[in-house]
C-alpha atoms as one frame of an Amber mdcrd trajectory, in Angstrom:
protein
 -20.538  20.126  25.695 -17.396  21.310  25.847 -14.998  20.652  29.098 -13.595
  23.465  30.987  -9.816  23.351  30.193  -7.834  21.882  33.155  -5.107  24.257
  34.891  -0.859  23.228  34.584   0.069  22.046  37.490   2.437  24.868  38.853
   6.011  24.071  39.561   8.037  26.097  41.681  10.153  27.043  38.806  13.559
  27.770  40.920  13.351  23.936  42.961  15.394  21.211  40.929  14.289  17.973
  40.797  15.036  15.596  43.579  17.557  13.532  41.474  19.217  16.725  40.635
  18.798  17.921  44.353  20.976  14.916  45.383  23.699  15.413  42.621  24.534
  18.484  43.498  24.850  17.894  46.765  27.027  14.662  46.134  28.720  17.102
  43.865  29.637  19.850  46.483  30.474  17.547  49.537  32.803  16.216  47.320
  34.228  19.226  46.515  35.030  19.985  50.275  36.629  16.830  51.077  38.818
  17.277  48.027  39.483  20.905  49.401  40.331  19.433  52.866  42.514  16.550
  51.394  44.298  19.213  48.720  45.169  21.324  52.336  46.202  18.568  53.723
  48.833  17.644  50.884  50.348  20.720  51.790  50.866  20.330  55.412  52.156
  17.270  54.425  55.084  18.296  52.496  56.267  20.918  55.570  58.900  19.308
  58.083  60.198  17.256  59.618  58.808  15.391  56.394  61.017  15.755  53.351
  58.266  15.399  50.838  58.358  18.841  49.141  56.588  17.897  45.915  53.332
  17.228  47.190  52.751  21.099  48.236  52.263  21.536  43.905  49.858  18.893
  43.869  47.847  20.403  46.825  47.741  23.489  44.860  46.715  21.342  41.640
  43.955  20.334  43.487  43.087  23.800  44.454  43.903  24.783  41.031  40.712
  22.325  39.429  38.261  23.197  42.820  38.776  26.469  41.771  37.914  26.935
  38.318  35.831  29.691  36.777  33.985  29.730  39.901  32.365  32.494  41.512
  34.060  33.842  44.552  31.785  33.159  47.161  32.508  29.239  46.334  36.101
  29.946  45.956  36.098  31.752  49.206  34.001  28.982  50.938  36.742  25.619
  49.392  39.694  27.960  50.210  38.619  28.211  53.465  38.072  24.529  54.165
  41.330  24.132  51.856  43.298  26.352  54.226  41.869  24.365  57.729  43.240
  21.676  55.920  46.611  22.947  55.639  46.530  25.189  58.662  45.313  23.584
  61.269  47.616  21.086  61.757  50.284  23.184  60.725  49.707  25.414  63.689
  49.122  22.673  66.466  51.919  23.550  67.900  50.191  27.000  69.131  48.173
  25.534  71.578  50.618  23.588  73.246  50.521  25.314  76.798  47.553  27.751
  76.223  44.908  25.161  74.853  42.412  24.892  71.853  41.185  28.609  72.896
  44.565  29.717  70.663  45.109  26.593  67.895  42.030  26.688  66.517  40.492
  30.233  66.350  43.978  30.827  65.201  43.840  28.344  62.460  39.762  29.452
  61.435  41.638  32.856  61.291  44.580  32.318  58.792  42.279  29.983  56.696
  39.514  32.854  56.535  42.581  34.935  55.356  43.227  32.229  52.581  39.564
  32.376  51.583  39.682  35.684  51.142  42.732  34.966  48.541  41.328  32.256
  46.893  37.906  33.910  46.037  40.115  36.446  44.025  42.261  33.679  42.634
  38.247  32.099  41.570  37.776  35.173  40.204  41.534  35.447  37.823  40.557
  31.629  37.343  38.737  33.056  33.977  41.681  35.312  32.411  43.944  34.474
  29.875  47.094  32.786  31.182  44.890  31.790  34.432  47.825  29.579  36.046
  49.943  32.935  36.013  47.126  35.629  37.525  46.454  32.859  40.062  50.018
  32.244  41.635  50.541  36.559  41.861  47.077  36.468  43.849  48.598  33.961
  45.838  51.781  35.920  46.971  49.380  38.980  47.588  47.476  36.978  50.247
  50.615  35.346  51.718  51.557  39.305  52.281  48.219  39.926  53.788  48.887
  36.933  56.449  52.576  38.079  57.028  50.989  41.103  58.502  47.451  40.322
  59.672  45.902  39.279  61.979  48.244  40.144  65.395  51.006  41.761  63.385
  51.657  39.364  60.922  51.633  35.562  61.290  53.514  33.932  58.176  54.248
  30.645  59.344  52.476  28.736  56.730  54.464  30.798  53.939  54.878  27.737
  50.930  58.764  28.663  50.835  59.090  27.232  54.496  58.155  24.017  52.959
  60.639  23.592  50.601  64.416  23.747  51.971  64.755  19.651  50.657  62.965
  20.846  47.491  64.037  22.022  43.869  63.244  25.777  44.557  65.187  26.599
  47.287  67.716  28.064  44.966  65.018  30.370  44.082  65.477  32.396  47.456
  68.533  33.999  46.301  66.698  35.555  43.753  63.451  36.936  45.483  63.445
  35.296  48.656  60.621  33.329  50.524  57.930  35.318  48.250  59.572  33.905
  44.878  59.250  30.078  46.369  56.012  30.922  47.033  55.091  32.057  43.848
  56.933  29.571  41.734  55.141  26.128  44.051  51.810  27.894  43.257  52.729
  27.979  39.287  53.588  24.700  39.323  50.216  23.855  40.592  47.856  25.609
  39.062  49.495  25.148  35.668  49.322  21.447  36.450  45.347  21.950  37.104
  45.613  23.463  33.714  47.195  20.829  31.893  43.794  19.825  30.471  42.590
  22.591  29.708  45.382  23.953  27.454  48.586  21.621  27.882  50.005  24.443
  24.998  50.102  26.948  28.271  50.464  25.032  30.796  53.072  22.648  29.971
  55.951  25.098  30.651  54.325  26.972  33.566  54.639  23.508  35.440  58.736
  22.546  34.040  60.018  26.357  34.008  59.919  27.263  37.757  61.616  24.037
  39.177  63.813  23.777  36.354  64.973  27.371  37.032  65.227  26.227  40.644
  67.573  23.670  39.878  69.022  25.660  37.022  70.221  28.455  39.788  71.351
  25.403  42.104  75.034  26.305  41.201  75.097  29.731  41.950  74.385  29.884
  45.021  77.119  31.438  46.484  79.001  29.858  49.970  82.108  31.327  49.349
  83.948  32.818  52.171  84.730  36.238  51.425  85.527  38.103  54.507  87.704
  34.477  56.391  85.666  32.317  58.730  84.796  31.545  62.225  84.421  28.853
  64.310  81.354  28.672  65.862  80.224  26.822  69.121  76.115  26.363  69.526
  75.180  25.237  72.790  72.216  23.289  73.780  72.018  23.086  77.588  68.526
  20.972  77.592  66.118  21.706  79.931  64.339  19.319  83.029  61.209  18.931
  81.172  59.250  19.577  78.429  56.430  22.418  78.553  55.781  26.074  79.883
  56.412  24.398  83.523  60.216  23.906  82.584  60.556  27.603  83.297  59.703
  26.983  86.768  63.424  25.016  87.035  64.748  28.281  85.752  68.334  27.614
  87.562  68.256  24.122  86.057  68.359  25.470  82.843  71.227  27.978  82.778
  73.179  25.444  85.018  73.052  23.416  81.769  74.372  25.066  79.580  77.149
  26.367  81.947  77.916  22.755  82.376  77.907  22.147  78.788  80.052  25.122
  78.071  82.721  23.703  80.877  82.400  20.404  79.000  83.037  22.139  75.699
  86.212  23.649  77.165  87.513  20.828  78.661  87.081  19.251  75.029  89.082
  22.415  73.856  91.817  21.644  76.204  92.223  17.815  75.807  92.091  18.343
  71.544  88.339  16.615  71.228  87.062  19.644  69.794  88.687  23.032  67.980
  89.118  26.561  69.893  85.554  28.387  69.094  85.826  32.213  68.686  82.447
  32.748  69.934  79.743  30.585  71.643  75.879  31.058  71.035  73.599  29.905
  73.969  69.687  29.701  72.804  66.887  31.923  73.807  66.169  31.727  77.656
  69.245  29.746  78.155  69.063  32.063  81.610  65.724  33.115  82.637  67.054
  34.239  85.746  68.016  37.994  84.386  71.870  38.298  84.863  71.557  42.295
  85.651  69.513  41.397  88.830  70.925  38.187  89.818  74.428  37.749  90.873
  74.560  34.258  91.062  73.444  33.760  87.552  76.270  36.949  86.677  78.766
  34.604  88.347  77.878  31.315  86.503  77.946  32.904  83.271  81.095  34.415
  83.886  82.696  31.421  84.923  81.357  29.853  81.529  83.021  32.553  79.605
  86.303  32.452  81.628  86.291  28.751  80.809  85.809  28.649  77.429  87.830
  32.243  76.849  85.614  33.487  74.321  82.523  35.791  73.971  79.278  33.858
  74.449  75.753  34.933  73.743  73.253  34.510  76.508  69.571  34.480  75.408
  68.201  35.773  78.612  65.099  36.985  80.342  65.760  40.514  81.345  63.712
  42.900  83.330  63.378  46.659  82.230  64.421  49.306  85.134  61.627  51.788
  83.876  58.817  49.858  83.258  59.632  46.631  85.213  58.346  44.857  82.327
  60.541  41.503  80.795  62.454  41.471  77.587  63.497  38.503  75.440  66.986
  39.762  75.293  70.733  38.676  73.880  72.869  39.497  76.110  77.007  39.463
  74.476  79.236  38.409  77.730  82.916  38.380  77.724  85.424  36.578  79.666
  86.519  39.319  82.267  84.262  41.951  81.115  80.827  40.654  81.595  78.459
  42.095  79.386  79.266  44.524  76.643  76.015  44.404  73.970  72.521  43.724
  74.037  70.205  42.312  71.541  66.332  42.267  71.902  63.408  40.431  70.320
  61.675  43.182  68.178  58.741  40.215  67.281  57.246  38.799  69.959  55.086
  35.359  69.513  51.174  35.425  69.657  50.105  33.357  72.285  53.350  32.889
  74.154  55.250  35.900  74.739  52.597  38.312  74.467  48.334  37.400  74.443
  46.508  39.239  71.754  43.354  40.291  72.881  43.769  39.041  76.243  40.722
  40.488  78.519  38.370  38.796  75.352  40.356  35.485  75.146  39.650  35.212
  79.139  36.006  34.924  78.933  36.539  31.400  77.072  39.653  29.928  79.422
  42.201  31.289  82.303  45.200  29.474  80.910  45.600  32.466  78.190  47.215
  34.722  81.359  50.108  31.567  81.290  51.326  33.813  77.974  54.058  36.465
  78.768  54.074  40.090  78.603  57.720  40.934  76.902  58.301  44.255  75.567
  59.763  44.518  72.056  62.577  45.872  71.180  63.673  48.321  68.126  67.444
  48.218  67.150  68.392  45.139  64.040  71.880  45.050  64.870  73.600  42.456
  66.235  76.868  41.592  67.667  80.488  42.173  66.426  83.389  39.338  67.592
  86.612  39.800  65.451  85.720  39.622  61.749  82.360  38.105  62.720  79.314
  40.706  62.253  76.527  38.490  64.007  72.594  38.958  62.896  70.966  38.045
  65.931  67.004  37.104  65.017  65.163  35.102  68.067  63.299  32.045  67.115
  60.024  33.782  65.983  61.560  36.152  64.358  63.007  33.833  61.561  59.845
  33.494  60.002  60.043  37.193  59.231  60.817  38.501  55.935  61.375  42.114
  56.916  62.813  41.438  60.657  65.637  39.040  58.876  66.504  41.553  56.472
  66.859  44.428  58.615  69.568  42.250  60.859  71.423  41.334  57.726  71.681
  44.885  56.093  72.362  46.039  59.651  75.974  45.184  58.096  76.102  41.031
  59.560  77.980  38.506  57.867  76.669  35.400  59.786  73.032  34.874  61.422
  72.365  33.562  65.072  68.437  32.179  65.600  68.790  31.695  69.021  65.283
  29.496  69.931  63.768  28.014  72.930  61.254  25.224  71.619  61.268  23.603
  74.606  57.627  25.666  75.596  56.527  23.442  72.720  57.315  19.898  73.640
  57.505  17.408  70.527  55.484  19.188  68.571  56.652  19.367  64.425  57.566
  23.275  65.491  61.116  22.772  65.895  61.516  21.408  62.916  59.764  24.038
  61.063  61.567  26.948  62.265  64.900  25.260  61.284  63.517  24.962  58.053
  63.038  28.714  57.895  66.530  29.136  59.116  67.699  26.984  55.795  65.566
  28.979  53.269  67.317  32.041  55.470  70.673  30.931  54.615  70.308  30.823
  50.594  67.893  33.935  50.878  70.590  36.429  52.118  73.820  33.969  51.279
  74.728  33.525  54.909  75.803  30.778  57.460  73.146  30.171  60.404  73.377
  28.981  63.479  70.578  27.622  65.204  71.193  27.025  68.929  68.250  25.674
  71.174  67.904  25.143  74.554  65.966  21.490  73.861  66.597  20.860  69.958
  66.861  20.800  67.319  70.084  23.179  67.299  71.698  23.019  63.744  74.606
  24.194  61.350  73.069  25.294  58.371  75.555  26.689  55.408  75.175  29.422
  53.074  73.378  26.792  50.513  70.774  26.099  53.110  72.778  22.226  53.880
  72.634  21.336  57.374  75.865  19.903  58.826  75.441  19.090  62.191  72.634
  18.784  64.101  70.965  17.852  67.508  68.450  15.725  68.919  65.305  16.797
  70.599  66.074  16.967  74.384  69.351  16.264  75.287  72.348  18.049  75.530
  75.234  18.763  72.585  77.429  21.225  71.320  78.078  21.525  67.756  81.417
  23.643  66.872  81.734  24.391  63.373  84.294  26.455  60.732  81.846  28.568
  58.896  82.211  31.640  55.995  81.668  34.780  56.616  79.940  36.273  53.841
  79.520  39.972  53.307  78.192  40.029  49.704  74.801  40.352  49.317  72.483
  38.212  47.498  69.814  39.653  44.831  67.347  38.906  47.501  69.112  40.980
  49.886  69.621  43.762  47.649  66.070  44.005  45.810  64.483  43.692  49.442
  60.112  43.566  49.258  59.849  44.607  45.744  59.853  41.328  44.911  57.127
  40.612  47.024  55.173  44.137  45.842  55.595  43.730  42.063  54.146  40.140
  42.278  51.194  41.164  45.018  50.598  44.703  42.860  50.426  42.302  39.339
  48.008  39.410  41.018  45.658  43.050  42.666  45.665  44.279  39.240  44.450
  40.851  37.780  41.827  40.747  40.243  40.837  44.189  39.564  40.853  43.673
  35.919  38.683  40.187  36.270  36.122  42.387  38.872  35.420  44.882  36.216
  34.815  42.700  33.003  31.978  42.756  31.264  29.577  39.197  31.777  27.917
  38.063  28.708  24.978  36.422  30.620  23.998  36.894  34.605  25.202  35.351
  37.192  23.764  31.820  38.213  21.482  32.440  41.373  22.901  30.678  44.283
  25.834  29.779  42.337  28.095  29.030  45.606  30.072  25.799  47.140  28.133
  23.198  44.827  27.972  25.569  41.418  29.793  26.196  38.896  29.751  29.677
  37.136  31.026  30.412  33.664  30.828  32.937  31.299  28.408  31.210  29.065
  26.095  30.322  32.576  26.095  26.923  34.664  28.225  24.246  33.859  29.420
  21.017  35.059  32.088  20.112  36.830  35.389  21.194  34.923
């Protein structure tokens, strides 16, 4: 007799083994925290700190997580990649409106770098990778210096680098061209094993080029120079709240002004041909207010230059405020305005505001300024002064427009007192220095709490201030009417890099697979042409 045959046991053909089960998620946890930490490198190479070379190795770490991997796991470790970098990066946002700003803010701009980074997954598998992946990088970085609220490009690379070998670069192709040449460097250097043939000079040519350029960056003064005075008035405190000692403020920096002239007089310091107050040096609008008229006038009569008055002014149609630079001369009062064309998320204006109320009250604490629409600035003597408001430094196209406006020097008036001791200050005057080599210019700096600066044409800072307290800093600077490459080639730099990274992506979307995709290939998977593999 014959025994019935006995049945397979039926394994559910698509479940891994336990052992396997476990690996892979070992595997993929891993891969986040190295995400996070590779983030986190580059956050760490932004100012005040100095360390500029570890922003490559953050995107060498990006460069292996990254690897012939499908886009909805490059999407997923770019995300957690950029919270990494961004969120503390961006602290400084929440300062006097709360978490309810810093963080969604933060999820935002790292969704943003997801989105780039699933597409730089995707060019991961072409020919020349290192190359396709840096030009998808300067595409998103464009995407983020418009969306979401405008355009918020603080965490551009190229503001990361004024200690570092590629500032030099800026003179070529501006903030994009930094941007583009730390993300070679990277992913080449994530490549190195793969084909060290390829790689090798796609991680030496962009700083060497960088330092090659070092020497022609041009400082020379070819339209004279001007002596310069920056004020910093300090304010009583730290915080929104300082606003609410208003007078305080603008009595500052009249008092430093007076002390600045009575240096003039007694020899201590040289004759300035024009003096630059910060933004909000008078809140108190100067149109409305007499008193605060008089005290600047008295400044100005003192001191017997033109000086320009970052001040709160109130519009006679709408009634609405504007962040406005106000030119006042001794015996004349004021003869030219300036005002803020970008306005600051979360401080001067509340995106979304009636939504952002259901979660917390303190978002109505943010302003509602008006913008305004002409670039140019101010003209003292030979000086031709870009005027671009604290914010509005981290602006490719807004900087620009003031220095073709016909400028020969650049103002960034900034009040970063709102922010307390946050690393903010310190970023925006790094801006100002990749400013300086990007369009060949001097910049002044002058804030109401620090840190005002001298920054020449080379992007070197001179003189500086601490963080709350007062100073003056009077410097001889060139005035510089030629333009830089930069200046002159404008975005295209920017749009030939983001069209050649689209076109990559485009290119890498439309090839032909030689075997399906791996099902549920995502954050802990690997997919290759040939199907799965192991970790790269």
């Amino acid at each position: 007799m014959v025994a019935p045959p006995v049945a397979p046991d039926k394994a559910a053909p698509d479940t891994p083994p336990a052992p396997r089960r476990r690996r892979d998620v070992r595997g993929a946890l891993l891969r986040i925290l190295l995400a996070a930490a590779g983030g986190a490198l580059v956050f760490a190479s932004f100012p005040p700190r100095t360390a500029w070379w570890l922003a490559p190795i953050g995107f060498a770490v990006l460069g292996v997580l990254l690897h012939r991997r499908t886009m909805r796991s490059g999407f997923g470790l770019g995300v957690v990649w950029g919270l990494g970098f961004m969120a503390p990066l961006l602290r400084w946002t929440g300062e006097f409106v709360g978490l309810i700003a810093w963080l969604p803010l933060a999820l935002v701009c790292a969704v943003l770098i997801g989105l780039g980074t699933a597409l730089i997954a995707r060019v991961s598998r072409l020919p020349g990778a290192p190359l396709w992946m840096a030009l998808v990088w300067v595409a998103d970085e464009a995407l983020r210096a418009r969306f979401p609220f405008g355009g918020f490009p603080w965490g551009k690379i190229a503001f990361g680098q004024p200690e570092g070998w590629y500032l030099p670069l800026a003179s070529l192709g501006g903030a994009p061209l930094i941007g583009f040449a730390v993300a070679l460097t990277g992913f080449g250097l994530a490549h190195v094993g793969r084909n060290w043939k390829l790689a090798l000079p796609l991680v030496v040519l962009p700083p060497a080029l960088g330092l090659a350029l070092t020497p022609t960056v041009g400082t020379a003064a070819d339209e004279g120079t001007v002596v310069v005075a920056a004020i910093q008035g300090n304010v009583p405190r730290a915080g929104l709240d300082f606003a609410s000692q208003r007078r305080a403020v603008l009595d500052n920096h009249v008092k430093r002004t007076l002390e600045l002239a009575d240096d003039v007089k007694a020899g201590r310091a040289r004759q300035p041909d024009v003096v630059l107050w910060p933004e909000n040096s008078s809140d108190i609008d100067p149109f409305r207010n007499p008193d605060a008229a008089a005290q600047i006038d008295r400044a100005a009569a003192a001191i017997k230059v033109p000086i320009a008055v970052g001040a709160v002014v109130v519009d006679q149609n709408d009634g609405l405020p504007r962040n406005t630079v106000v030119l006042w001369e001794p015996g004349r009062g004021p003869t030219d305005t300036y005002t803020k064309r970008k306005l600051q998320p979360f401080g001067e204006t509340m995106p979304y505001r009636e939504f952002f109320r259901i979660f917390s009250s303190t978002v109505d604490r943010a302003g509602r300024f008006q913008p305004g629409v002409d670039p140019k600035g101010f003209e003292v003597g030979k000086a031709r002064i870009a005027i671009d408001t604290c914010y509005e430094v981290a602006f490719d196209d807004v900087v620009r427009d003031s220095v073709t406006a016909g400028a020969n020097i650049i103002s960034i008036p900034t009040n970063n007192a709102t922010f307390g001791y946050t690393e903010m200050t310190y970023q925006q005057l790094a801006m100002s220095r990749v400013r300086a080599v990007e369009h060949g210019k001097a910049v002044v700096v002058s804030a109401t709490s620090g840190v005002s600066a001298i920054v020449t044409p080379d992007g070197a800072v001179t003189q500086r201030t601490g963080l709350f307290e007062p100073g003056a800093l009077v410097a001889e600077l060139p005035l510089r009417g030629e333009a830089t490459l930069a200046t002159r080639l404008g975005a295209w730099p920017e749009w030939v890099m983001t069209a050649l990274g689209l076109v990559a992506a485009a290119f890498s979307l439309t090839m032909t697979r030689r075997s399906r995709p791996t099902p549920g290939a995502g954050v802990g998977e690997e997919e290759t042409d040939d199907g799965p593999a192991g970790a790269a």
